[in-house]
Structures are given as C-alpha cells and as structure tokens.
C-alpha positions as CSV (number, residue, x, y, z in Angstrom):
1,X,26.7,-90.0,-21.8
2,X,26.3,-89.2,-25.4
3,X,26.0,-85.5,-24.3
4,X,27.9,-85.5,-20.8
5,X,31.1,-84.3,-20.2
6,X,34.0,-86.8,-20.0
7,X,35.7,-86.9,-17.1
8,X,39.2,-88.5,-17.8
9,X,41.9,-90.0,-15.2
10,X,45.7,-90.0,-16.9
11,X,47.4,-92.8,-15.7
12,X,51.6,-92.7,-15.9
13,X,52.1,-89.5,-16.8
14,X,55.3,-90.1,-18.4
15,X,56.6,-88.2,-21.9
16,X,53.8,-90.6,-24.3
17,X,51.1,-89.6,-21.9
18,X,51.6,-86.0,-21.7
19,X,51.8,-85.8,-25.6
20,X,48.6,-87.9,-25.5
21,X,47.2,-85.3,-22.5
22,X,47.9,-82.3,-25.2
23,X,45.6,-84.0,-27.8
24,X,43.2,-85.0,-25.8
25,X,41.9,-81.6,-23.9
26,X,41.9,-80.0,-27.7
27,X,38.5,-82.8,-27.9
28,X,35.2,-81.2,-27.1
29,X,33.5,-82.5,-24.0
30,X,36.6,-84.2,-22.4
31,X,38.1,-83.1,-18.9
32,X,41.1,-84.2,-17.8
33,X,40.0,-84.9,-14.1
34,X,43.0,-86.7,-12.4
35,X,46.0,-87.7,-12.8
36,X,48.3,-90.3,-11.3
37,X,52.4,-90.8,-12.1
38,X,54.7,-92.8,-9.2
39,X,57.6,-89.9,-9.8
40,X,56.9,-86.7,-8.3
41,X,58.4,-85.4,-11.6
42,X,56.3,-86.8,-13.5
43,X,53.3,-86.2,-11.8
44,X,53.5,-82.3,-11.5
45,X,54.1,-82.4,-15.2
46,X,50.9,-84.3,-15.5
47,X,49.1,-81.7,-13.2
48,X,50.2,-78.3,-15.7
49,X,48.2,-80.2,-18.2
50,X,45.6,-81.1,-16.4
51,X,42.1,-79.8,-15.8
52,X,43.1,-76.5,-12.9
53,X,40.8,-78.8,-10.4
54,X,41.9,-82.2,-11.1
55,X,43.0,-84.5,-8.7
56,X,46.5,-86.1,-8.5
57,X,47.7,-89.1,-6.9
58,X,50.4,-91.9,-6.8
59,X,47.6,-94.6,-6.4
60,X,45.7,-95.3,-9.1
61,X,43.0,-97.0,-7.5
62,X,42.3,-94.0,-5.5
63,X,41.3,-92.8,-9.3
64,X,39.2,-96.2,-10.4
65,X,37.7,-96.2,-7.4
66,X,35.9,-92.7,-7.6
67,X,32.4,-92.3,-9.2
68,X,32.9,-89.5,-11.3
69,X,36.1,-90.8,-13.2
70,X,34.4,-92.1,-16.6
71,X,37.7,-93.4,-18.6
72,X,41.3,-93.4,-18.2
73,X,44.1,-93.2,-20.4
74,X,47.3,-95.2,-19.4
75,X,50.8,-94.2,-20.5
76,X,52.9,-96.7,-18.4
77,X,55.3,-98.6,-19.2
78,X,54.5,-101.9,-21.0
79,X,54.1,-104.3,-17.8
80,X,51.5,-102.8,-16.5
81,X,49.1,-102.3,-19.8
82,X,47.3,-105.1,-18.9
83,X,46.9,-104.9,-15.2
84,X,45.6,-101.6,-15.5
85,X,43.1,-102.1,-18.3
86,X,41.8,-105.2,-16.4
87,X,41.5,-103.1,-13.1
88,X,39.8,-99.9,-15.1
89,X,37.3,-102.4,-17.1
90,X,36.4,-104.0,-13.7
91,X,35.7,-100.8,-12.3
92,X,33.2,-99.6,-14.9
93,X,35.9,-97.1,-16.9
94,X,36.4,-97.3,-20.6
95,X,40.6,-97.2,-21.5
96,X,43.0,-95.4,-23.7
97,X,46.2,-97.9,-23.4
98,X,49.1,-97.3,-25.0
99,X,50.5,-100.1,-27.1
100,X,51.6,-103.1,-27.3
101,X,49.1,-104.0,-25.1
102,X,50.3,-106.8,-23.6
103,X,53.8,-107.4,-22.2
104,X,53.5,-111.5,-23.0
105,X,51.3,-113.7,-25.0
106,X,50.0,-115.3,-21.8
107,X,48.1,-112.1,-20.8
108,X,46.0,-111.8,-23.7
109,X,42.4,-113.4,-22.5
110,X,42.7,-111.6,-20.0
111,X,42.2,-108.4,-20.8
112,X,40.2,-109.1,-24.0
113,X,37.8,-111.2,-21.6
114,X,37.9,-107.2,-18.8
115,X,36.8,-105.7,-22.0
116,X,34.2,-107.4,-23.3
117,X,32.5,-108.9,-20.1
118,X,32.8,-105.1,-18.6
119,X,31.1,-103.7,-21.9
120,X,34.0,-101.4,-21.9
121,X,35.0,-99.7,-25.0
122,X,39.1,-99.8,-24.9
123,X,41.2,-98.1,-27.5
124,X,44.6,-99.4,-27.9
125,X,47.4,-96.5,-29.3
126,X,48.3,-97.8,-32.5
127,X,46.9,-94.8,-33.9
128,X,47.7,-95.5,-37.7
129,X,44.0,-97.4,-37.7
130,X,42.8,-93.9,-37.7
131,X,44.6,-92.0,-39.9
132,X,42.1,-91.0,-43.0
133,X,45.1,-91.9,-45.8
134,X,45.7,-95.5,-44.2
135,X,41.9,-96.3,-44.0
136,X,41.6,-95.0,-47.6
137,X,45.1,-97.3,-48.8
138,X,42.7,-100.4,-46.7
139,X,39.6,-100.0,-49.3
140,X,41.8,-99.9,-52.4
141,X,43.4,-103.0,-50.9
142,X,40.4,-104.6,-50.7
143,X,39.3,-103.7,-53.9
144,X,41.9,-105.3,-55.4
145,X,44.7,-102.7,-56.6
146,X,47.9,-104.9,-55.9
147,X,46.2,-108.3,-56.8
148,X,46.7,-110.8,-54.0
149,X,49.2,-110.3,-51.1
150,X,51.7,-112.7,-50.0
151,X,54.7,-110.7,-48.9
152,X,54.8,-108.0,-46.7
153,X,57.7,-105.8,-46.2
154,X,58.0,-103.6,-42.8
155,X,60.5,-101.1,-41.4
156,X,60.8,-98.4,-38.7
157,X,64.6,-97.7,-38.7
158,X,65.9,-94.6,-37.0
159,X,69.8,-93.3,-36.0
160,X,69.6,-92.0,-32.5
161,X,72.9,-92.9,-30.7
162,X,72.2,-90.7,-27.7
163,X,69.5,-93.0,-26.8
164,X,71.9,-95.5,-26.1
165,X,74.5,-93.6,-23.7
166,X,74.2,-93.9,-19.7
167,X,74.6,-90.1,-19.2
168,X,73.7,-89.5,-15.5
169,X,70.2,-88.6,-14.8
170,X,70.6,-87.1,-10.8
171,X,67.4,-88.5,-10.4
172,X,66.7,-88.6,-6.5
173,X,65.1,-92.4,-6.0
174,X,63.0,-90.4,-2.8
175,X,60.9,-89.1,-5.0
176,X,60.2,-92.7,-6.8
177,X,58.2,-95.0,-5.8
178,X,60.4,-97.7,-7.5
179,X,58.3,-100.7,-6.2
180,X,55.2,-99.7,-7.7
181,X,57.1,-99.2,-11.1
182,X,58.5,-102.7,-10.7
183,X,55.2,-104.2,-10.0
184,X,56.7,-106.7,-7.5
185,X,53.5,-107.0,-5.3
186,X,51.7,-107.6,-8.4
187,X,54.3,-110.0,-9.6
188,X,54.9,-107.9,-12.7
189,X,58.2,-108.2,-12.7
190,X,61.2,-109.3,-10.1
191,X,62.5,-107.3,-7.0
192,X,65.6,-105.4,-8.3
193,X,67.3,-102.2,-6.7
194,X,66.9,-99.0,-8.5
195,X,68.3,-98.3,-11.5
196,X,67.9,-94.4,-12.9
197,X,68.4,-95.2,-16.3
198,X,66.0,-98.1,-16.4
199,X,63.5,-96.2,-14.9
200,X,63.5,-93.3,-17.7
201,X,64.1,-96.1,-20.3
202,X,62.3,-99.4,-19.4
203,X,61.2,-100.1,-23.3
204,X,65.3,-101.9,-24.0
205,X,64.9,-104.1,-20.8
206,X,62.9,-107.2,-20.7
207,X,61.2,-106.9,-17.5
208,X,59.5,-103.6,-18.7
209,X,59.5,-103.4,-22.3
210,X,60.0,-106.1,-25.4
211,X,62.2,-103.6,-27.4
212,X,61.7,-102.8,-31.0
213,X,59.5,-105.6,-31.7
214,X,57.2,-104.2,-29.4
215,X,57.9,-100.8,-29.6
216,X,57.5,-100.3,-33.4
217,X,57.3,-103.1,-35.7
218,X,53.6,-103.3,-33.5
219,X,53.0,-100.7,-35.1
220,X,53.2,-102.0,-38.7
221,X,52.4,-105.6,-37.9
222,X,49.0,-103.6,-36.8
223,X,48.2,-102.6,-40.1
224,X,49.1,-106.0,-41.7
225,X,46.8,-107.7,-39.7
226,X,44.0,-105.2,-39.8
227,X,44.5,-105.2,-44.0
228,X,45.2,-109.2,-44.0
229,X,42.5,-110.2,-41.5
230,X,45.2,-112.0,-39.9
231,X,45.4,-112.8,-35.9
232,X,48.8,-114.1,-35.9
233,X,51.5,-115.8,-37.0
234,X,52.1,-119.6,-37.3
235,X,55.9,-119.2,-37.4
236,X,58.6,-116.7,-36.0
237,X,62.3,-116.7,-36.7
238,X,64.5,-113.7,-35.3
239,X,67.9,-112.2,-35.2
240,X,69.3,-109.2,-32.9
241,X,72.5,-107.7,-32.2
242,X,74.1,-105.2,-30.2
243,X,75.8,-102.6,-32.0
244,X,75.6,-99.1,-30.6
245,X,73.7,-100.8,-27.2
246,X,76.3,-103.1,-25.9
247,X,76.6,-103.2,-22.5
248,X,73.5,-100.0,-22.3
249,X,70.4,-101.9,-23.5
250,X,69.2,-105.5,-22.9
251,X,67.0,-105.6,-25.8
252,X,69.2,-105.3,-29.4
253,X,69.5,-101.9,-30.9
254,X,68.9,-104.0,-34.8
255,X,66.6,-106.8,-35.7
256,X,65.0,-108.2,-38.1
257,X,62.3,-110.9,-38.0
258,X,60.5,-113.2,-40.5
259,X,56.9,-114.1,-39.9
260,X,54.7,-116.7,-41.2
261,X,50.9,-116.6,-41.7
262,X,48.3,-118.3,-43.4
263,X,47.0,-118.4,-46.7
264,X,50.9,-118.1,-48.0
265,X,51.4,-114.7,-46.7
266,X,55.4,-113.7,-45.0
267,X,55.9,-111.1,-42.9
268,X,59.6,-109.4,-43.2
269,X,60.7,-106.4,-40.4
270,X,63.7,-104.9,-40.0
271,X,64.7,-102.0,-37.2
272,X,67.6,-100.4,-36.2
273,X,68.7,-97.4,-34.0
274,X,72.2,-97.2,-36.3
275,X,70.5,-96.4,-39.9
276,X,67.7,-94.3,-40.7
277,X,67.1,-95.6,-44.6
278,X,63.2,-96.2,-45.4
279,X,62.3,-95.0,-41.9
280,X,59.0,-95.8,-40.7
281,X,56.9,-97.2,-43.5
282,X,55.1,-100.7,-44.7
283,X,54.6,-102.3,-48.3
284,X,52.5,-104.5,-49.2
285,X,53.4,-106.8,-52.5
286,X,50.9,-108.1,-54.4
287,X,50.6,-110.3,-57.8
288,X,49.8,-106.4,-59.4
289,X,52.3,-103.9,-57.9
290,X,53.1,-102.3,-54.3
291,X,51.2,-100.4,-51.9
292,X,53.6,-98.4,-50.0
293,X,52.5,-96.6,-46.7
294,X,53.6,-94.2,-44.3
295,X,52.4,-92.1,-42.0
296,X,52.0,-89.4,-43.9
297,X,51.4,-90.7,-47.3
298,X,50.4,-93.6,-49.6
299,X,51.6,-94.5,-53.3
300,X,50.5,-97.6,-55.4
301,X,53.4,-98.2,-57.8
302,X,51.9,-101.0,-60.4
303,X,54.4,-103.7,-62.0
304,X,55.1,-102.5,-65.1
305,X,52.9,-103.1,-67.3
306,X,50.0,-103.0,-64.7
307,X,49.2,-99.7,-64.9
308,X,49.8,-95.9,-63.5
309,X,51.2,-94.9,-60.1
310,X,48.6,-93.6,-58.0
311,X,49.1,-91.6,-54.5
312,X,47.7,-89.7,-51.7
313,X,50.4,-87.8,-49.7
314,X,49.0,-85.9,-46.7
315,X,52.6,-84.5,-44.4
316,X,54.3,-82.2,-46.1
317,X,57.8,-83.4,-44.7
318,X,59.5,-84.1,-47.6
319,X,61.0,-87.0,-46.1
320,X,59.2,-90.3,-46.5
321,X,59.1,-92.7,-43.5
322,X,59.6,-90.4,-40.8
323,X,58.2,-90.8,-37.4
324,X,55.7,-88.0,-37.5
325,X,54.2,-85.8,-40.0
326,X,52.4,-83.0,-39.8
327,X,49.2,-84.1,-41.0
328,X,47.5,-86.2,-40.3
329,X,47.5,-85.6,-36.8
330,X,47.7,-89.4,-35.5
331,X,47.0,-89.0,-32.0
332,X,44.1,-86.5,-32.3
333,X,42.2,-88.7,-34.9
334,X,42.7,-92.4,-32.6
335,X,41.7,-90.3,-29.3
336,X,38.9,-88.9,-31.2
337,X,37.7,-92.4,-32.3
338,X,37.8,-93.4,-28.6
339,X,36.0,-90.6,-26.9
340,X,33.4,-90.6,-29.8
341,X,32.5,-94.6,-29.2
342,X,32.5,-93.9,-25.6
343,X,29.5,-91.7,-26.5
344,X,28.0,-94.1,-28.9
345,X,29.2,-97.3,-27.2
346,X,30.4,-98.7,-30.8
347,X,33.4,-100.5,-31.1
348,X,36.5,-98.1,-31.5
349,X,38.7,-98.8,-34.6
350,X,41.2,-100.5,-32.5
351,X,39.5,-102.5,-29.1
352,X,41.6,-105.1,-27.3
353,X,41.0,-107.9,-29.4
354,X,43.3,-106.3,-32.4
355,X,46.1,-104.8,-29.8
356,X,46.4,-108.8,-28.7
357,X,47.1,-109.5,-32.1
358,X,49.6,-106.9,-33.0
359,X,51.2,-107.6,-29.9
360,X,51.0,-111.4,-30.3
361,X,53.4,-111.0,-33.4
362,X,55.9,-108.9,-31.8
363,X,56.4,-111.3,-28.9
364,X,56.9,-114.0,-30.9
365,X,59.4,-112.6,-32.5
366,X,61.3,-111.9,-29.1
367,X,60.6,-115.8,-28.5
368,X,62.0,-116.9,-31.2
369,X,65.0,-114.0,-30.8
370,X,65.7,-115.2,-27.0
371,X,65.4,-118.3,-27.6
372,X,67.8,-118.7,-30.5
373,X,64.8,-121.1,-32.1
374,X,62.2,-121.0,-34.5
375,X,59.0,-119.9,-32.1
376,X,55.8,-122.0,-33.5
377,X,52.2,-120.7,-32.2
378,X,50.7,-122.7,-29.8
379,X,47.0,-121.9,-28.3
C-alpha cells in the first residue's frame, strides 16, 4: 500500500467528522470512498464532502464488509468508539477514532487487544501528539529544562451559555434511526424514547458522552502522560456542579479533579462552560521553572534565578489558550501521521494503547465525581 490510493470509509458523519473529512481529502493519496451517518442530515452532509462516487449508507457494516474500503475514520459519539474500532480492526481496516476512546474503563483490552492482534494501525484524535511545537516542548522536557516534575496544572475553560439552552431543534425523528444511535441491540446503552436535544448533544449525558472530563481534560491528561510516561492514575478525587446546565445537561457544566500518579507526580484540572480565563492550555512545574503549553504556543518561564524565558509561539491569535489556532493545523498534522503509518505500517504517534490511558484518567475522575468518593485504580 505504500504507493496505493487509500480508500477511506467516514463513519458518523456528524460536525467532528466533517471537519476531520475537510482535512483529510487535502492528504495526497487518500479517497474518501464511503460514508455512513444514522440521520439523513447528517449523512448528505457527509456525501458533499465526499469522493463524487462514494458510497453512502446507514449500516456501517455494509462499509467493513467491502474489499475495497482500506481504513475508516469514526466520528460518533463516544459509546460507540470502541465497538466500531473492534468491528473495523476485525475486518482488516486500519481506524481514525475520535477521542476519548473509550466510553468506560472496562472496554479498554478490548480494543487495544482488535488492534494489535489485527495488526491494525489505529490513530486516536488527540491530535496535540502531532503538533511540531508540543513534540518540540516533549524533548526539552526530557532534557531537563524544568528539573523534575511533580505537579501538573491543566485547564480547558470556555464561556458558551448557548450550549446549554433547550432551543427547539424541529428535528423530524423519521429521519433518525434513534436505535442505532442508542446502541440498544448492542447493549451500548438503555432503551429510551427520543430525545432531539440529546441526539445533537450526547457529549453532557452519561449514556453517550462522560462530559468535560472526557471531552477536554483528555486532551491534556494526553500530553501529561505521553511527557510523564505515565498509564494512569492511582487516585481520583472530583467535584462538579450545575451552574448554567441545571436541569439542561446531566454531566456538570464546571469541574475540577485532582489526580494521583506515581513517582510523587499530581495532576490538577479545572473546566467550565461559565469562565473563559487560561482557556485551553497545560503547565508542567518542575524543581527549575514552568513549561507552559498551548495549542498554539510553548514558553519556559525559569524560577527566578534559573535562568531566561525561552518560547516558541506558532498561532498568531493573540489570545493564549484558545481552542484553535491557526497554525499549526492540528487535525491535518495527526491525520497525516495516520495515513502515513498506514503506508509504512509503523506505529502512529497516538495508537490505542495511549487513548486507553488518556481515557482511563478522565473516567476516573467521573467515578470518583458520581460517586461522591475517592475512586482508587483497580486492575
């Protein structure tokens, strides 16, 4: 394949995937052949960005199962990550899954075990692993620019109070197949009636999504692993509340979660939908100074005394910690990565075994939230 066209099948083409859809056909040597969504909506939006011949379907199988489909990219919503990478790896596809990869900690073997016994390469989307400024803060890291690391300071904190209204939608449940977005044959998730503003929001509500732990602190936690060589934590404690969500959302609109790993390292996030201060961003403290990242810039800042600030900044947004910047381009660079170890068969900078670990954090944090308890790893 290393010269072949790559024929690729989009799976839930929902808002994520279609951004993801845009990237992807700028790749050389990558079709998108198919595409599959269980909303008609959805699935004609899919189609414009599709290849002009490629097939569309409300079955994904019907894509697995055909012998010219040689990967897959899956935007659905967080319940069915897993399911879908198992069935692709089984089938002989490589995956682009969209993070967290799993929906609870009990799913995790499972897909690393579709990945690796398959000889699949699968590229989970926390697409900071590729960005050229983060892999460059990683090596001076490494080499020792903050000293040693014990505390670890996250956020991803935005102020969007329209996402939190029940404005009606008008969206006609004929052209849903609600039970294949509820899973309920697969035992995803429970038999419930259909529900318009679940359906276009599933990430606040627990049967679809894990909320902002899952959401966005993956995000971060990703990189603190990935920097830390850590797998997970030991110990979880969690708080959430309601403010701008009550009565909208299941999962709180503000947390903030405490995480313990070895070799003395803590873990502190904090997220809200009310307050955008710091945005999106990660430092890491050592016994030297800070390394302070976001996703469009990096900046050591010494202890005084230890020396002179040093910094790469790549977006030109002015603002630090937003969401997006303008370069680097995040998706492009991850969904490069995957389609060039698809050619090469190497491991991709971020294959199952690192999304179980991301994810592995964040839902201990919503044990230990739910549960009102400290959450303690157990294998």
């Amino acid at each position: 394949m290393a010269n072949d066209m790559i024929e690729v099948a989009c799976l839930g083409t929902g808002g994520r995937c279609r951004a993801l859809m845009k990237s992807l056909a700028t790749v050389p040597g990558v079709r998108l052949a198919a595409v599959c969504d269980i909303w008609d909506v959805h699935l004609a939006e899919g189609r414009k960005l599709a290849d002009a011949k490629a097939v569309a379907t409300k079955e994904y199988h019907e894509l697995l199962n055909r012998k010219d489909i040689n990967a897959v990219l899956i935007g659905s919503p967080d319940h069915w990550h897993v399911a879908m990478t198992v069935d692709a790896c089984n089938a002989g596809k490589d995956v682009y899954v969209e993070k967290p990869l799993t929906h609870d900690l009990k799913e995790g073997q499972a897909v690393i075990d579709a990945q690796n016994q398959n000889n699949r390469i699968v590229q989970v989307g926390t697409q900071q692993r590729s960005m050229p400024h983060i892999q460059k803060a990683y090596e001076l890291l490494k080499a020792g620019r903050v000293g040693t690391v014990h505390k670890v300071h996250l956020t991803w904190n935005r102020n969007h109070p329209g996402r939190m209204q029940r404005t009606p939608m008008n969206i006609d449940p004929k052209t849903v197949n609600w039970k294949a977005f509820v899973g309920t044959d697969r035992r995803l998730a429970p038999d419930q009636p259909f529900d318009e503003y679940k359906f276009r929001n599933w990430r606040w509500f627990w049967d679809f999504g894990g909320g902002i732990f899952t959401d966005l602190m993956v995000h971060w936690i990703d990189v603190a692993h990935w920097f830390l060589d850590l797998e997970h934590p030991t110990i979880a404690t969690a708080i959430g509340q309601h403010y701008a969500a009550k009565d909208v959302w299941e999962t709180p609109d503000t947390v903030q979660c405490l995480l313990q790993y070895p070799n003395n390292i803590q873990a502190y996030f904090e997220g809200t939908f009310s307050n955008a201060r710091n945005g999106a961003m990660i430092e890491f403290m050592g016994t030297e100074g800070t390394l302070y990242i976001d996703r469009g810039c990096y900046r050591i800042i010494p202890d005084p005394g230890k020396g002179d600030v040093e910094e790469l900044i790549l977006g030109t947004n002015p603002r630090r910690g937003a969401d997006f910047y303008d370069k680097p381009d995040g998706e492009l660079v991850h969904l490069t990565n995957w389609i060039e170890s698809i050619r090469s068969r190497q491991r991709p900078t971020c294959p199952a075994e690192s999304g179980v670990s991301a994810a592995s954090a964040a839902h201990m944090a919503n044990q230990a939230l739910r549960s009102g308890q400290v959450a303690k790893w157990t294998t």
